[in-house]
BAGUSE-784607 format. One record per residue (C-alpha): residue in one letter; x, y, z. Coordinates in pm, 1 decimal. Example, Ala and Ser with C-alpha at 12.3 -4.5 7.8 and 13.67 -1.06 7.14 Angstrom:
  rest      east     north        up
     A    1230.0    -450.0     780.0
     S    1367.0    -106.0     714.0
//
This chain:
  rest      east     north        up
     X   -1573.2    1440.2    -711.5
     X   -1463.1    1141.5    -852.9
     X   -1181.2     906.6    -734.9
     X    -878.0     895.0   -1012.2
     X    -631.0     684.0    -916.4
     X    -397.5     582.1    -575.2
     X     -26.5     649.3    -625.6
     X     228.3     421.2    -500.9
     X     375.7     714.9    -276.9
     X     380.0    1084.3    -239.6
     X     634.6    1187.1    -470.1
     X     459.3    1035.0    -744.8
     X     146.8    1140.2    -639.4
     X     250.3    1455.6    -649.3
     X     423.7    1466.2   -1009.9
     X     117.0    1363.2   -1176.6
     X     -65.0    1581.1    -962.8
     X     156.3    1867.4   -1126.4
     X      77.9    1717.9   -1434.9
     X    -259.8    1664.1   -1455.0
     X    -229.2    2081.8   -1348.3
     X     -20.0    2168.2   -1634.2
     X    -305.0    2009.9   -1802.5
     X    -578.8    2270.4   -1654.2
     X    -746.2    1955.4   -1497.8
     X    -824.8    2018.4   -1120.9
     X    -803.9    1826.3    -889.1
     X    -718.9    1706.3    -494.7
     X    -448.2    1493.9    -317.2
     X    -622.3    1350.3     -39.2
     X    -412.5    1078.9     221.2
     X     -96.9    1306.2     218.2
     X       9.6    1204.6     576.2
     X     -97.9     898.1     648.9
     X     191.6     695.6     534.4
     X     298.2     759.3     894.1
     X     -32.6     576.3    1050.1
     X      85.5     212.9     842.6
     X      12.8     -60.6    1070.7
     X    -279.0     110.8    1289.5
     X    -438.3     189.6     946.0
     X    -424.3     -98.6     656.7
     X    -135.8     -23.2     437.3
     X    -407.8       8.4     128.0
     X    -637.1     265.2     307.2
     X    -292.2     516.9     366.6
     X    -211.4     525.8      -3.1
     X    -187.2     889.6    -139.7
     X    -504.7     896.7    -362.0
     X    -601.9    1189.4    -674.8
     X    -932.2    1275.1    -695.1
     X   -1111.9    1498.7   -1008.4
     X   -1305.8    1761.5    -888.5
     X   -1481.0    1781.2   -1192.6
     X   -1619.2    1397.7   -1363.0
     X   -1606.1    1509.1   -1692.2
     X   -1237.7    1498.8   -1685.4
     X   -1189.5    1160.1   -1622.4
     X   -1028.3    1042.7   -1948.4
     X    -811.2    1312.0   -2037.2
     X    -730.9    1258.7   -1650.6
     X    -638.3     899.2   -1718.4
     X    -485.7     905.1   -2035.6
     X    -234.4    1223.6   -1916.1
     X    -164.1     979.8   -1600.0
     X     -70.5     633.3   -1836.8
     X     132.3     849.1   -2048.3
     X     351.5     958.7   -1746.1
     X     386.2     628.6   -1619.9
     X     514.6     504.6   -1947.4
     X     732.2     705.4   -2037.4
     X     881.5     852.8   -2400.0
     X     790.1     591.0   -2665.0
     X    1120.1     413.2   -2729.6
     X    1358.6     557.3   -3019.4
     X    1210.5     924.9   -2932.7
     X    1486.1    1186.6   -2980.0
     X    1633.7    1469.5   -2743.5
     X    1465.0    1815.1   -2800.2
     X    1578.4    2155.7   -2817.8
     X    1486.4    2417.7   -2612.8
     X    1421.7    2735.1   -2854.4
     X    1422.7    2986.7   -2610.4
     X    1795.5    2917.5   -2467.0
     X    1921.0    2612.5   -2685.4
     X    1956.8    2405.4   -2416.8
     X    1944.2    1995.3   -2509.9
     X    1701.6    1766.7   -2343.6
     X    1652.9    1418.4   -2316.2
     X    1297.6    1302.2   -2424.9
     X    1155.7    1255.1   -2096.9
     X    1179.8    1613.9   -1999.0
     X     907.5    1832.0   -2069.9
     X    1038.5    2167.3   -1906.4
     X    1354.6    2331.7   -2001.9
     X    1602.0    2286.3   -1665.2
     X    1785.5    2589.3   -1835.7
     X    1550.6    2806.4   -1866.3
     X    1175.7    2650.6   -1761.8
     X    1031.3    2667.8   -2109.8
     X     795.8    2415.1   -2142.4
     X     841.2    2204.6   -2450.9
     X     631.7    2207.2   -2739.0
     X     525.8    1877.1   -2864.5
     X     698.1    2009.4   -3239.6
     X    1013.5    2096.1   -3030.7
     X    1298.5    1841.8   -3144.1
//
């Protein structure tokens, strides 16, 4: 097992942890709860932290993660779902409408 990254909090730690999923790339939340031990445990140690279970997918791993934390690339349009029609703002990548994911040729 190999240590990926430390989210800033749960919530994120859990979205990429649903992406890196989506991705077929396992892998293990470890430090869920100790948020709540801050202060009898160094802030740094209670951290919500991703590890791979498998090495080998460290850089698909990484490179899913940066692209979540940046974002759409600026000037990206709004998608279409083609399932129910539905219109979706560039940073979505699951139909709300319907839960199609989106394609990457989806526009």
């Amino acid at each position: 097992m190999l240590k990926l990254v430390r989210a800033p909090n749960v919530v994120i730690a859990q979205h990429w942890m649903n992406i890196l999923a989506t991705a077929g790339v396992p892998c293990e939340l470890h430090n869920r709860y100790l948020s709540g031990a801050m202060g009898e445990i160094p802030a740094e140690q209670c951290a919500p932290e991703i590890w791979l279970v498998d090495d080998r997918d460290e850089s698909l791993a990484r490179r899913l993660i940066a692209d979540a934390t940046q974002g759409p690339k600026p000037g990206t349009p709004s998608w279409r779902c083609p399932q129910c029609g539905e219109t979706l703002e560039p940073q979505f990548t699951v139909c709300w409408q319907c839960g199609r994911e989106r394609d990457p040729r989806d526009e």
